[in-house]
VMD Tcl script that draws the C-alpha trace (Angstrom):
set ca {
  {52.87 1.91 66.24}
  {52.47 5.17 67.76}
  {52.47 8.82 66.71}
  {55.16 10.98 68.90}
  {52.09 13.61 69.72}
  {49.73 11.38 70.95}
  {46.80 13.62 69.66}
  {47.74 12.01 65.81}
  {47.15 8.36 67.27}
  {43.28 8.35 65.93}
  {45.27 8.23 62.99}
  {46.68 5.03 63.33}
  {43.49 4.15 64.69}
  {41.15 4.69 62.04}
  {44.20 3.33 59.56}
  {43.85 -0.21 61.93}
  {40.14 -0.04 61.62}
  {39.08 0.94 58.37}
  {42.50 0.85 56.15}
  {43.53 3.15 53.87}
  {41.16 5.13 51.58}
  {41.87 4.25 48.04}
  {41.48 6.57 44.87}
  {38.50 5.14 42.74}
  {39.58 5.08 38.57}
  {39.00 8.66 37.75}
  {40.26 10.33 40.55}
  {42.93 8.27 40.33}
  {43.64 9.56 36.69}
  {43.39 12.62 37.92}
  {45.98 12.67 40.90}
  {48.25 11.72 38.13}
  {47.75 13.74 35.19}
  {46.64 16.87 37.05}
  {46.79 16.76 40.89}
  {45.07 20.64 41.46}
  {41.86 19.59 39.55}
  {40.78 16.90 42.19}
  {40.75 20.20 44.51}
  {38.46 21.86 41.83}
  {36.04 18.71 42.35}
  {36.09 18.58 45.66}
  {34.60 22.66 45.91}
  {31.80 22.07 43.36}
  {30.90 18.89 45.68}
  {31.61 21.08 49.04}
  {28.68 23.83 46.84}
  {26.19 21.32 46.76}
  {26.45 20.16 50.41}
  {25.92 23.06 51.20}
  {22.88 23.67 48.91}
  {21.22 20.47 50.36}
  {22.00 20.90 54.15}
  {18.51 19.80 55.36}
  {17.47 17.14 52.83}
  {16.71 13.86 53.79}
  {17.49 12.30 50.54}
  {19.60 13.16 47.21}
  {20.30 11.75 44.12}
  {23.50 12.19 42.45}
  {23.35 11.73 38.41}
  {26.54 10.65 36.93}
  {28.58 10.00 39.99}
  {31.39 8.10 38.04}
  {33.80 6.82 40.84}
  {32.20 9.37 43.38}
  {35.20 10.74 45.24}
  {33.31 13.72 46.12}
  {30.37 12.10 46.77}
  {31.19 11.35 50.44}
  {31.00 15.27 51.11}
  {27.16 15.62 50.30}
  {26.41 12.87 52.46}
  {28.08 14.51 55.28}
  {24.95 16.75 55.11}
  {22.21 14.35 53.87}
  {21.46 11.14 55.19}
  {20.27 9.34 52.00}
  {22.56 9.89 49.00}
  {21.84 7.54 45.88}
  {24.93 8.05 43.23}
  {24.24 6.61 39.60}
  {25.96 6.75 36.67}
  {25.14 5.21 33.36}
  {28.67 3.07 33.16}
  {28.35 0.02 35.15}
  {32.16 -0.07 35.29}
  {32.59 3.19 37.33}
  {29.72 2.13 39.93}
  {31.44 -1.38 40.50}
  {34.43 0.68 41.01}
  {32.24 2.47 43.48}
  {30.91 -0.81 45.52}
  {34.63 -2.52 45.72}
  {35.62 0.52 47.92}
  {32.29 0.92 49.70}
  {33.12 -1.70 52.39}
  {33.12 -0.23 56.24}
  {32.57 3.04 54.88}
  {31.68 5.66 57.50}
  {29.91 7.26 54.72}
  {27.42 4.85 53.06}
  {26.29 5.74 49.64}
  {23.29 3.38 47.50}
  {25.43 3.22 44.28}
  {22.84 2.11 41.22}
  {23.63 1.96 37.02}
  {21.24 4.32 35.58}
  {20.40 6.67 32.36}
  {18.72 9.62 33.04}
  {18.15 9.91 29.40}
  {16.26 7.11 29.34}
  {14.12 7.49 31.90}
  {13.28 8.47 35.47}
  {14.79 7.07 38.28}
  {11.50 5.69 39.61}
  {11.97 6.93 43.07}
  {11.79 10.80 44.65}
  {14.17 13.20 46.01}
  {14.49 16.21 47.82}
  {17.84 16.66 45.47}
  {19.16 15.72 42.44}
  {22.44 16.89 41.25}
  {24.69 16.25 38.11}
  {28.12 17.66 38.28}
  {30.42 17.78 35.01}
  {27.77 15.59 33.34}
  {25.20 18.06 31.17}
  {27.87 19.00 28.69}
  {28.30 15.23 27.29}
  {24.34 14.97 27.14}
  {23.54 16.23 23.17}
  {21.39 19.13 22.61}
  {18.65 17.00 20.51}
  {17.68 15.13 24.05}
  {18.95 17.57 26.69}
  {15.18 18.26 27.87}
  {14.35 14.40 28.06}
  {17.19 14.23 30.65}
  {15.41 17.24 32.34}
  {12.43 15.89 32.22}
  {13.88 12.57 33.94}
  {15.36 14.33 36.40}
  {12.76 16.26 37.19}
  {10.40 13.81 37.36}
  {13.05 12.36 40.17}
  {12.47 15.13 42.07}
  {10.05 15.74 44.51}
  {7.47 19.01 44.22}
  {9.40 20.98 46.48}
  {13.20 19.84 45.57}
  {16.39 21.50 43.90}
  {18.02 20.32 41.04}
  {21.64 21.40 40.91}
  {23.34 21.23 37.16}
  {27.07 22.06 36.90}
  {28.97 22.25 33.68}
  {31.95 24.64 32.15}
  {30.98 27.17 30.70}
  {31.07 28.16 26.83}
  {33.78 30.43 27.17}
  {35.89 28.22 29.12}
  {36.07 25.65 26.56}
  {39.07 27.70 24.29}
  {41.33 27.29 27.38}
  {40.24 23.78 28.32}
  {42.86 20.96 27.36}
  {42.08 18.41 25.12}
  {41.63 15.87 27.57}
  {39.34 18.18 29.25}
  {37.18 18.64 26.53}
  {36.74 15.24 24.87}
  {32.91 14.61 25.12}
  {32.02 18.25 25.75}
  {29.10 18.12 23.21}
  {26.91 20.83 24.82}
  {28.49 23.51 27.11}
  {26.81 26.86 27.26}
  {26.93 29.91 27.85}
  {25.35 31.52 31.41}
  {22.21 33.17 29.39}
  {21.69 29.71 27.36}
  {21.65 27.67 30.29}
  {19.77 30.63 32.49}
  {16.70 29.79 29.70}
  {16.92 26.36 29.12}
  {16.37 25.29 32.96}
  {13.15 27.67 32.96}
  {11.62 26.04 30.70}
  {11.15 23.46 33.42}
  {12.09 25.55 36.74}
  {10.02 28.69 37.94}
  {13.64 29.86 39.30}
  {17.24 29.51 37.94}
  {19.77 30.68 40.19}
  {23.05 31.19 38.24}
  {26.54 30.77 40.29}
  {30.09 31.10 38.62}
  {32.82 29.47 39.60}
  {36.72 30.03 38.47}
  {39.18 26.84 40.04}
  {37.45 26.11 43.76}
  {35.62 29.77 44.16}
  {32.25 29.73 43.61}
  {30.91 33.70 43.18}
  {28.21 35.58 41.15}
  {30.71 37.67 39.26}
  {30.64 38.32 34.79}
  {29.54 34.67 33.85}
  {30.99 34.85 31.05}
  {34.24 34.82 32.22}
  {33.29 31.50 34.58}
  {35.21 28.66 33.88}
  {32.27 26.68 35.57}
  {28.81 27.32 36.39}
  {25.96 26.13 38.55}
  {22.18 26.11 37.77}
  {20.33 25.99 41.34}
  {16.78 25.01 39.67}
  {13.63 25.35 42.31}
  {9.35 25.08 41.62}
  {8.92 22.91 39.00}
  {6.49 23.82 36.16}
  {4.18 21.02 35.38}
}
mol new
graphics top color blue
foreach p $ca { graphics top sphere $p radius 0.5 }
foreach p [lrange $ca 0 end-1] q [lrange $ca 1 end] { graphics top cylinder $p $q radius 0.2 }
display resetview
């Protein structure tokens, strides 16, 4: 088998090699219901690389079948992706095998405690908003406590606001969104600085928050 432009042969070469890349269970969902969200993912994963060029190690809470994960570990060397469903993490492991791109993959609850090990990162994407308001500073706590003296937390959720357009699907489990100014004052609590990004579909910006339809919460110095 060969490609007419020979340039496209590392194609067939890395198809020989490592086979063909397989969608893990919810991105999988996704290409079917809703094929323009997985690009959505793919930026707020692209944001934190970016955010953690230079760290040695990360920790990703709540990685479910970590499609995106792959893209901070282009820029870190040591990425550890948990999530508290042990179903999504051996999803995870069965497509792990030869992977350019190796990721530790480990069950975890964040609310329940600390990881036990420290990061230069820790990030949660599209996981805050299912954690309830009555124990969302134990699961800061944990995570901070993951993180080393001088690391970045990275928390991204929808927004308040966005949650009127959101489709049901979208929303089930959404127990705690907020708006920018809620979420500005409930990371300082723990964080000497909050830096607050908005996003609307893949651009992330620092335009009227609350007409985000996603935002970030860069968190840096923690408070003892």
């Amino acid at each position: 088998m060969s490609t007419v432009e020979p340039q496209y042969n590392h194609c067939v070469e890395v198809d020989k090699v490592f086979g063909r890349t397989r969608f893990g269970l919810m991105s999988n969902q996704v290409w079917h219901d809703d094929p323009k969200r997985l690009l959505f993912v793919l930026a707020r994963y692209k944001f934190v690389s970016r955010m953690m060029a230079g760290k040695k190690s990360v920790l990703e809470i709540g990685c479910a079948d970590a499609f995106g994960t792959r893209l901070v570990r282009q820029t870190v060397p040591n990425v550890t992706a948990t999530d508290i469903d042990p179903l999504f993490i051996e999803d995870c492991l069965s497509r792990e095998r030869d992977s350019a791109w190796p990721v530790t993959y480990k069950v975890h609850d964040m609310v329940a405690g600390a990881f036990g090990e420290r990061f230069d990162g820790v990030y949660a994407l599209d996981v805050f908003e299912h954690i309830p308001a009555d124990v969302e500073h134990q699961f800061i706590r944990n995570a901070k406590e993951s993180l080393a003296d001088d690391g970045i937390l990275i928390i991204g959720s929808p927004s308040l606001e966005s949650q009127q357009y959101a489709s049901e699907g979208s929303k089930e489990g959404h127990v705690n969104c907020k708006s920018g100014d809620d979420m500005r004052q409930t990371f300082r609590q723990h964080f000497d600085n909050v830096l607050l990004f908005s996003m609307n579909d893949e651009i992330v910006h620092t335009g009227f928050e609350k007409m985000a339809h996603y935002l970030f919460a860069v968190c840096i110095g923690k408070k003892s």
